[in-house]
C-alpha positions as YAML, in Angstrom:
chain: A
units: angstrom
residues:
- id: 1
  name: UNK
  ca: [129.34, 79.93, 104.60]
- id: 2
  name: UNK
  ca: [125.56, 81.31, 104.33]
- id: 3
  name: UNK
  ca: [125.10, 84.66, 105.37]
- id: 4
  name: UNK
  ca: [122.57, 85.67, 107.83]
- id: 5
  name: UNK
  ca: [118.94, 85.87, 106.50]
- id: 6
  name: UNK
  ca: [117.13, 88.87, 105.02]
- id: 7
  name: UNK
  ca: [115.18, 90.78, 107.91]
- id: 8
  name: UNK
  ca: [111.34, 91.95, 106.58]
- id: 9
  name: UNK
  ca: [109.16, 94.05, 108.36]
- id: 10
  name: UNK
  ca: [106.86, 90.72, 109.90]
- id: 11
  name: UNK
  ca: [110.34, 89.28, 111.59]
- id: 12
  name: UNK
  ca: [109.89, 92.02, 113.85]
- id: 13
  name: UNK
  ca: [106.14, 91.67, 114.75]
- id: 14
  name: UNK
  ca: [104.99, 90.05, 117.64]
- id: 15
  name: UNK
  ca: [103.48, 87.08, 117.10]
- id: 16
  name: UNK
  ca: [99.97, 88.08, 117.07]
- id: 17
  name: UNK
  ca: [100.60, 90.48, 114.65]
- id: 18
  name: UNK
  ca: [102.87, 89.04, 112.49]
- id: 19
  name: UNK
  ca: [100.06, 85.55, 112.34]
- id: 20
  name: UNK
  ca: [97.09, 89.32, 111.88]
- id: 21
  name: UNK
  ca: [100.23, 90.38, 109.20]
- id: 22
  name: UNK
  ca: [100.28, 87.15, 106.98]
- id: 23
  name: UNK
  ca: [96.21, 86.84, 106.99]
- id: 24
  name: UNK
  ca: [96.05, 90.43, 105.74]
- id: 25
  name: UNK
  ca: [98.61, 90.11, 103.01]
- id: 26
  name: UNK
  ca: [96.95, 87.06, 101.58]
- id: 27
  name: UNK
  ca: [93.20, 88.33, 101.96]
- id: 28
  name: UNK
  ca: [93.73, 91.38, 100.70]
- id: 29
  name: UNK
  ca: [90.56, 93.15, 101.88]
- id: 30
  name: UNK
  ca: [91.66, 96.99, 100.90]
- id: 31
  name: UNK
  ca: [91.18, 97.41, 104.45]
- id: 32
  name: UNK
  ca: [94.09, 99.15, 107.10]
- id: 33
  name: UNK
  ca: [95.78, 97.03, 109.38]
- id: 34
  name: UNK
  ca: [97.32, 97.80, 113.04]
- id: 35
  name: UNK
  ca: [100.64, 96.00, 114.28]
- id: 36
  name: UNK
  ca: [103.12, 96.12, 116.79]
- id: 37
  name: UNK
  ca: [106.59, 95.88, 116.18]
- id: 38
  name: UNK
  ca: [108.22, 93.16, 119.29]
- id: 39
  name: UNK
  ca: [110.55, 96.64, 120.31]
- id: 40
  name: UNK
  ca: [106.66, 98.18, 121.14]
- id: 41
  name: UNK
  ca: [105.73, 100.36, 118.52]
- id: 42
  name: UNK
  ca: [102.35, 100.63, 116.73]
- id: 43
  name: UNK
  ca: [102.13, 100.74, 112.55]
- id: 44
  name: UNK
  ca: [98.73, 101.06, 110.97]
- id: 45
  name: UNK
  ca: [99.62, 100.53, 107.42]
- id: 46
  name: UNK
  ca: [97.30, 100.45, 104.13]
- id: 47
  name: UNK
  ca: [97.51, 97.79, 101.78]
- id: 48
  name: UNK
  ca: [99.40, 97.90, 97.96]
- id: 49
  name: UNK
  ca: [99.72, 100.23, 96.22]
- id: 50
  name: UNK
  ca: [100.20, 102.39, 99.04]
- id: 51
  name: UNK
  ca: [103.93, 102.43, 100.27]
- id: 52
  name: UNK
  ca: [103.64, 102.39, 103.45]
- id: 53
  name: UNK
  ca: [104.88, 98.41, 104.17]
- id: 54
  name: UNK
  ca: [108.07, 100.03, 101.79]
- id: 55
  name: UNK
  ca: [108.04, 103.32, 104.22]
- id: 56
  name: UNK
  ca: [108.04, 100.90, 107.63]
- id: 57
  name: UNK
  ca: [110.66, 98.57, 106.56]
- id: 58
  name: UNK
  ca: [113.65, 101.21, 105.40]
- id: 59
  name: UNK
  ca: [112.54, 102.84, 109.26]
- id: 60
  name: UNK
  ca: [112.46, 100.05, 111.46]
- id: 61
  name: UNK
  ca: [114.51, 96.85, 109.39]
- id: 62
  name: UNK
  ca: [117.26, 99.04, 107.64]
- id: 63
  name: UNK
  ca: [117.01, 101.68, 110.02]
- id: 64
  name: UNK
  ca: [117.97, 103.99, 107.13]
- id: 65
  name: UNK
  ca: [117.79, 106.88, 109.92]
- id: 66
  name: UNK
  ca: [120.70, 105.60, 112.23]
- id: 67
  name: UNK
  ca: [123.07, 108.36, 112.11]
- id: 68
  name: UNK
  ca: [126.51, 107.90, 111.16]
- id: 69
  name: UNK
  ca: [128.03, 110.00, 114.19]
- id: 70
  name: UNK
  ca: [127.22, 110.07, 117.88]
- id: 71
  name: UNK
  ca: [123.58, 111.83, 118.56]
- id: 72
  name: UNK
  ca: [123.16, 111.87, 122.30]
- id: 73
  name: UNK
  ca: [119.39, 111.11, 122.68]
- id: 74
  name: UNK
  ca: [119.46, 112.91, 126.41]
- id: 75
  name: UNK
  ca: [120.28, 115.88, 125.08]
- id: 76
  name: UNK
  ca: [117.98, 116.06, 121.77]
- id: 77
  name: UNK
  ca: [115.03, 118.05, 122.64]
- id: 78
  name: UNK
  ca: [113.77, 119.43, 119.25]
- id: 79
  name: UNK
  ca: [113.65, 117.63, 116.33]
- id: 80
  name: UNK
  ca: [112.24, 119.05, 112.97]
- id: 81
  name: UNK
  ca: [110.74, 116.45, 110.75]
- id: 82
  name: UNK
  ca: [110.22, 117.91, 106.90]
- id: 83
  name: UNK
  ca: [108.09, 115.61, 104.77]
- id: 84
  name: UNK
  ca: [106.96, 113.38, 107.57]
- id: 85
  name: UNK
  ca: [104.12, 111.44, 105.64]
- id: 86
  name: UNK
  ca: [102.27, 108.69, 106.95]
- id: 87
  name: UNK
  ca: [104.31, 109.47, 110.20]
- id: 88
  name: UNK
  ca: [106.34, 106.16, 110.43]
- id: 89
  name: UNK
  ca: [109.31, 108.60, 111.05]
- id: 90
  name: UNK
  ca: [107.78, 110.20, 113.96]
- id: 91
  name: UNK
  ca: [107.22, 106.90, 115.76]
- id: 92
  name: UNK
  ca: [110.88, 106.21, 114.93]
- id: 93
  name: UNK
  ca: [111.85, 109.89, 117.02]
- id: 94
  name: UNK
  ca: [109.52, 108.99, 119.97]
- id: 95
  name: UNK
  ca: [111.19, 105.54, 120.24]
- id: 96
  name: UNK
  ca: [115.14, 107.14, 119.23]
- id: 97
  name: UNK
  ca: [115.07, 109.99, 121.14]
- id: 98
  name: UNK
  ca: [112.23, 110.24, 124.42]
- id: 99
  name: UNK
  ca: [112.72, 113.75, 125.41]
- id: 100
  name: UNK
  ca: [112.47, 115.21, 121.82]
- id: 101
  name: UNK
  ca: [109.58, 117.27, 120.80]
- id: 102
  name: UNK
  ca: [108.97, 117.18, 116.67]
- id: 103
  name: UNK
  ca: [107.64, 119.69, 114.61]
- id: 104
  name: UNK
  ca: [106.63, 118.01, 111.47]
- id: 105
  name: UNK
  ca: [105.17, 119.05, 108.07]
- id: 106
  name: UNK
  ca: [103.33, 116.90, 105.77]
- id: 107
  name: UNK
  ca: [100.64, 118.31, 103.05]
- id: 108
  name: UNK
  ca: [99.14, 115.52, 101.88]
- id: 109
  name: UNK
  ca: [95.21, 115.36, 103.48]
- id: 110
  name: UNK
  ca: [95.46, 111.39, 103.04]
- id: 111
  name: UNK
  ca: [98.89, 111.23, 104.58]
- id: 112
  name: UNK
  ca: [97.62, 113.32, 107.51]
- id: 113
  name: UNK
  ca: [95.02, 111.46, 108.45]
- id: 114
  name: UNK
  ca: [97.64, 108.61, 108.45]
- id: 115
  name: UNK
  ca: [100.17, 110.64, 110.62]
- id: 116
  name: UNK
  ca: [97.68, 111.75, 113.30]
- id: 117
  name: UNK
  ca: [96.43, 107.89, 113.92]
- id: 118
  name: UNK
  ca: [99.84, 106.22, 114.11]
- id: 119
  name: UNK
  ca: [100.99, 109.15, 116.30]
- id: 120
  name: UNK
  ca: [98.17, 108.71, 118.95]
- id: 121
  name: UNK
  ca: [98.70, 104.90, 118.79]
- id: 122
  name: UNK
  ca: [101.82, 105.52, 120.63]
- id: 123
  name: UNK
  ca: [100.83, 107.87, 122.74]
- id: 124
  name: UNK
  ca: [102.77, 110.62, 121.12]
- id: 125
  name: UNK
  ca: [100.57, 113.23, 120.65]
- id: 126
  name: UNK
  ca: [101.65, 115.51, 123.29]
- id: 127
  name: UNK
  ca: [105.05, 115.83, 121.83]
- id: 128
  name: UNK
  ca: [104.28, 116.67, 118.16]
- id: 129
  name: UNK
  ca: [103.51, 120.27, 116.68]
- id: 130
  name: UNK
  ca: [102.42, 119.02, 113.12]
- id: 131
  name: UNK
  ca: [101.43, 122.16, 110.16]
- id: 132
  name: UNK
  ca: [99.21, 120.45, 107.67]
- id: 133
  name: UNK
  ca: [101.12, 122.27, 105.08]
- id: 134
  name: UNK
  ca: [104.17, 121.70, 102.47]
- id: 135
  name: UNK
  ca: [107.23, 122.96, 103.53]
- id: 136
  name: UNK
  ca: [107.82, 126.16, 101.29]
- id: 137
  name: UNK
  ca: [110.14, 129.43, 101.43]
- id: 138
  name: UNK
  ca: [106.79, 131.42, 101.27]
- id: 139
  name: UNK
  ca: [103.38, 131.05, 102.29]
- id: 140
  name: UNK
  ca: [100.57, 130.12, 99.68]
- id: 141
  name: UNK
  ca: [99.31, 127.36, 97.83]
- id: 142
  name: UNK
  ca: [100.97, 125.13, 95.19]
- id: 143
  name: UNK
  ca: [99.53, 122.12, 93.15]
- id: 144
  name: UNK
  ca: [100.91, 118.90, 94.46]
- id: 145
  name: UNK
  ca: [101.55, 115.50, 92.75]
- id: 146
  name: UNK
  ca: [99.51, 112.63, 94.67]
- id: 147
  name: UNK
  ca: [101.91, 109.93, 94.37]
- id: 148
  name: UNK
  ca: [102.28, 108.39, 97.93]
- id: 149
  name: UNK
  ca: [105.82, 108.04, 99.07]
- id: 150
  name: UNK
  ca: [106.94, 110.56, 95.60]
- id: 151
  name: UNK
  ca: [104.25, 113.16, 96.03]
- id: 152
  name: UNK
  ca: [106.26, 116.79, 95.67]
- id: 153
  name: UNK
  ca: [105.23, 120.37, 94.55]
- id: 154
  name: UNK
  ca: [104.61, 120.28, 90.98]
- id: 155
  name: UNK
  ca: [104.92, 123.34, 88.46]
- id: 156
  name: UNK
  ca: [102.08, 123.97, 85.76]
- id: 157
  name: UNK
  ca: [98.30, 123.82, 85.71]
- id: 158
  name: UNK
  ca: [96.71, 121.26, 87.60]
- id: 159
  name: UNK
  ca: [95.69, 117.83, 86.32]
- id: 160
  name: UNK
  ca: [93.63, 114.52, 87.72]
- id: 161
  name: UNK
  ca: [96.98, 113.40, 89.62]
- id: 162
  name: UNK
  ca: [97.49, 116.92, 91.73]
- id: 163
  name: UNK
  ca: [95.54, 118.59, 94.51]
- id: 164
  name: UNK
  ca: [95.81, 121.96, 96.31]
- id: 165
  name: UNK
  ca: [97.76, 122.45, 99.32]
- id: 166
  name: UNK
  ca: [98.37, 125.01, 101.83]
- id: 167
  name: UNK
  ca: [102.72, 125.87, 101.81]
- id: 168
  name: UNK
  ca: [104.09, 127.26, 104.74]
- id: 169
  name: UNK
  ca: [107.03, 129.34, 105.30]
- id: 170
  name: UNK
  ca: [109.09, 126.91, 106.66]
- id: 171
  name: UNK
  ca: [111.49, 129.60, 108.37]
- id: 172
  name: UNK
  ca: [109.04, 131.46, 109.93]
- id: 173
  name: UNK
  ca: [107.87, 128.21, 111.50]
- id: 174
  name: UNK
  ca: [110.82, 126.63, 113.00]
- id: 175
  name: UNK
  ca: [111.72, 130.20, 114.12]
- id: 176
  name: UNK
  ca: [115.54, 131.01, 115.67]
- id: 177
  name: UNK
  ca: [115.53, 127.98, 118.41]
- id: 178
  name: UNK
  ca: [118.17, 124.88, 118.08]
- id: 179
  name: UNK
  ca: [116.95, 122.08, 116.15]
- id: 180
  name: UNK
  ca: [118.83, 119.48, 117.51]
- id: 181
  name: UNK
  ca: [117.89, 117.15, 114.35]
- id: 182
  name: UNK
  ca: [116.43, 118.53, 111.05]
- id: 183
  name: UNK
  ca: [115.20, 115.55, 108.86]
- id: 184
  name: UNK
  ca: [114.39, 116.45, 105.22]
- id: 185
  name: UNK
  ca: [112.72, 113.85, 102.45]
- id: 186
  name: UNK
  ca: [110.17, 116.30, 100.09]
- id: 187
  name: UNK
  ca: [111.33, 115.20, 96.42]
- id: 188
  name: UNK
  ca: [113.42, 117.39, 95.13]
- id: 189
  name: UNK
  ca: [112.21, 120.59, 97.57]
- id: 190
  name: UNK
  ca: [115.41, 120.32, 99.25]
- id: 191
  name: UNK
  ca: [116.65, 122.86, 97.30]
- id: 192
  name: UNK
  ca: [114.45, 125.81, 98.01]
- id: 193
  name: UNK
  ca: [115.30, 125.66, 101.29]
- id: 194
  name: UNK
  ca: [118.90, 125.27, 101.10]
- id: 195
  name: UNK
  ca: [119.50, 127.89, 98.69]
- id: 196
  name: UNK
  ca: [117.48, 130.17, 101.07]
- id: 197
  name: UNK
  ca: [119.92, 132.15, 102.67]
- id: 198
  name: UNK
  ca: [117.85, 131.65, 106.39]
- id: 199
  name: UNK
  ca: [118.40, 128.25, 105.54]
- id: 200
  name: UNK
  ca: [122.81, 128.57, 106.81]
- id: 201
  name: UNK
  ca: [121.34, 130.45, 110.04]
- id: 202
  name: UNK
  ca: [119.15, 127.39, 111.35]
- id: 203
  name: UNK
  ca: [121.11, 126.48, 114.22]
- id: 204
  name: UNK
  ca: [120.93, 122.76, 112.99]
- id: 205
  name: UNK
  ca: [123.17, 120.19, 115.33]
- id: 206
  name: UNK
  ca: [122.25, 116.91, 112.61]
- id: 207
  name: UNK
  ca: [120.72, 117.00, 109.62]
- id: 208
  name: UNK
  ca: [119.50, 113.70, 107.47]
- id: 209
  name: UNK
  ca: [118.07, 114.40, 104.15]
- id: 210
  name: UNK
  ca: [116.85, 112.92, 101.25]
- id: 211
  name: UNK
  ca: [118.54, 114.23, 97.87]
- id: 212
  name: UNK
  ca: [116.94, 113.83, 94.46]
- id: 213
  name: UNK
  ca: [118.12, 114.51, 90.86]
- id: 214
  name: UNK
  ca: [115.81, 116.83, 89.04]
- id: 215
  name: UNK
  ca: [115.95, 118.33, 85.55]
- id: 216
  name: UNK
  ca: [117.51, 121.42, 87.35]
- id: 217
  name: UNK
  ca: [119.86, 119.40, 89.38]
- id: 218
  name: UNK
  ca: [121.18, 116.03, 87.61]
- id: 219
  name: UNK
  ca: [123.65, 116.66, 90.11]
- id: 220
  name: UNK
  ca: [122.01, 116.34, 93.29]
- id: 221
  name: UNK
  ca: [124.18, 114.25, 95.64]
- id: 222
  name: UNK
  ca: [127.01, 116.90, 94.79]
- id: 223
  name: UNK
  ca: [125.39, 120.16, 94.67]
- id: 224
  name: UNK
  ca: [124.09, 119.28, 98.32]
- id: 225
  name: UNK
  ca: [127.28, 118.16, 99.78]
- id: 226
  name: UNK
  ca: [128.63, 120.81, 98.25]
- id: 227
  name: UNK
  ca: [126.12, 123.43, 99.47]
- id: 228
  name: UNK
  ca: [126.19, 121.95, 102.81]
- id: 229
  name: UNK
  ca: [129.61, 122.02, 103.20]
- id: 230
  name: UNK
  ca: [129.82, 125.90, 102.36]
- id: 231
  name: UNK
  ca: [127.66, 126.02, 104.97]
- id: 232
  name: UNK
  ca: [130.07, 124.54, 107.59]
- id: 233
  name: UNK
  ca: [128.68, 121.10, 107.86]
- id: 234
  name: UNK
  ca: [130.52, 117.64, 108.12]
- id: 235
  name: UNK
  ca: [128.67, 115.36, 105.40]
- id: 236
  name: UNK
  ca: [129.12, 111.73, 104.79]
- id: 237
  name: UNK
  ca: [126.82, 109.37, 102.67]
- id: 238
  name: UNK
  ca: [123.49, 107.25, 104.40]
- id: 239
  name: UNK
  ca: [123.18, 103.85, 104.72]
- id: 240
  name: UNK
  ca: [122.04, 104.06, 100.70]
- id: 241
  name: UNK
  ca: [122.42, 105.96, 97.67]
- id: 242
  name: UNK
  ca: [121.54, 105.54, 94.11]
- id: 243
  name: UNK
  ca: [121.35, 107.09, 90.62]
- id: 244
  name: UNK
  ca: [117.93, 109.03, 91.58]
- id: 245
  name: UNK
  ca: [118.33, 109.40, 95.36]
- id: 246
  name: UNK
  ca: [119.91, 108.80, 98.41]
- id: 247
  name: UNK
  ca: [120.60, 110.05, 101.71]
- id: 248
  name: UNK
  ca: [123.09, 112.36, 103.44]
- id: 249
  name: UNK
  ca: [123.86, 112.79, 106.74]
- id: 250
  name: UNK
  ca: [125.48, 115.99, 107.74]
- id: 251
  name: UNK
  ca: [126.71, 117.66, 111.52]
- id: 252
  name: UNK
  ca: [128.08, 121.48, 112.08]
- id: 253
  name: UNK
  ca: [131.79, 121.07, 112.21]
- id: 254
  name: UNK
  ca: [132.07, 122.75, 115.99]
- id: 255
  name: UNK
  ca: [129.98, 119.75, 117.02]
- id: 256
  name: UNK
  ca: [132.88, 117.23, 116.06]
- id: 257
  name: UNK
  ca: [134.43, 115.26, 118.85]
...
């Protein structure tokens, strides 16, 4: 028996835009294109080498951010997006979860510009707090690695592949209010934060994050269940994991039932 066919990102266009989609991929002009997806959201995406056709397909064919557990859309007002991007993620929220308003942060100038289009394409705007800035456990500047979908805070002098952004203290910024869902995908700055001991006083209902090995942790799928775990959280594995990354889903135990 055949198994049911592969889902891409232009079997859920509309038809005008997936017949706009196929012209664009073979004529590549270097020029952005604007789609809607047939459930009614908006994408402007660049062309190769960016990621974001790569970005839009783990979001809205594998839905890589369905949670594992129950997450009762009503009732999730504040969502906290870390590393949101080209803001494909924040288009996901506004669709997931209507009555949610997202803080986001997202450094890179390029991805910004990116994030603030495809947010006013569908009308979200209004709902979005968004701190040009890399999520940090200080306030400063830090060099920063321009590699699209892999860009992260980089250690050393700066070279022709980094630029200077602004870090916010992400603490400071969220402040002491619920976050009903914390989402977390900033190459390998996961562990700042969680090792920040303000970090197991969030009052976080669901987290999703992105782990990554590093040099310092080769271990970085255990030493973050295990960290979140001291911390009083239910973890289970995403939809995907591999030897460099992967995502984990995790809930505070009192929230079980």
């Amino acid at each position: 028996m055949m198994g049911a066919p592969v889902m891409r990102l232009r079997d859920r266009l509309t038809p005008l835009s997936h017949l706009r989609y196929l012209a664009w991929r073979a004529l590549p002009l270097g020029r952005r294109l604007t789609v809607r997806l047939r459930s009614g959201e908006r994408l402007m995406l660049r062309p190769l080498p960016s990621t974001d056709l790569d970005t839009a397909f783990e979001l809205f064919v594998a839905e890589v951010y369905r949670p594992p557990f129950p997450v009762d859309a009503e009732r999730t007002r504040r969502i906290v997006d870390v590393g949101a991007n080209c803001g494909h993620s924040l288009i996901f929220w506004g669709r997931q979860y209507p009555r949610a308003h997202v803080i986001a942060f997202e450094p890179h100038p390029t991805h910004v510009d990116l994030l603030e289009r495809n947010v006013a394409l569908n009308g979200l705007s209004g709902r979005l707090t968004l701190h040009r800035a890399a999520a940090s456990v200080r306030a400063g500047e830090a060099e920063f690695l321009d590699a699209e979908n892999c860009s992260s805070i980089v250690e050393g002098p700066a070279d022709k592949r980094t630029l200077r952004v602004p870090l916010v203290d992400f603490f400071g910024a969220v402040g002491t209010e619920p976050i009903d869902l914390l989402k977390m995908d900033i190459e390998g700055g996961e562990y700042a934060l969680l090792k920040d001991p303000r970090f197991a006083q969030l009052k976080v209902g669901t987290l999703v994050m992105e782990w990554h090995r590093t040099p310092e942790h080769p271990d970085g799928k255990a030493w973050c269940e295990r960290a979140l775990a001291e911390m009083g959280y239910e973890v289970r594995a995403g939809i995907w994991t591999g030897e460099e990354n992967g995502l984990l889903w995790a809930r505070r135990q009192e929230a079980r039932g």
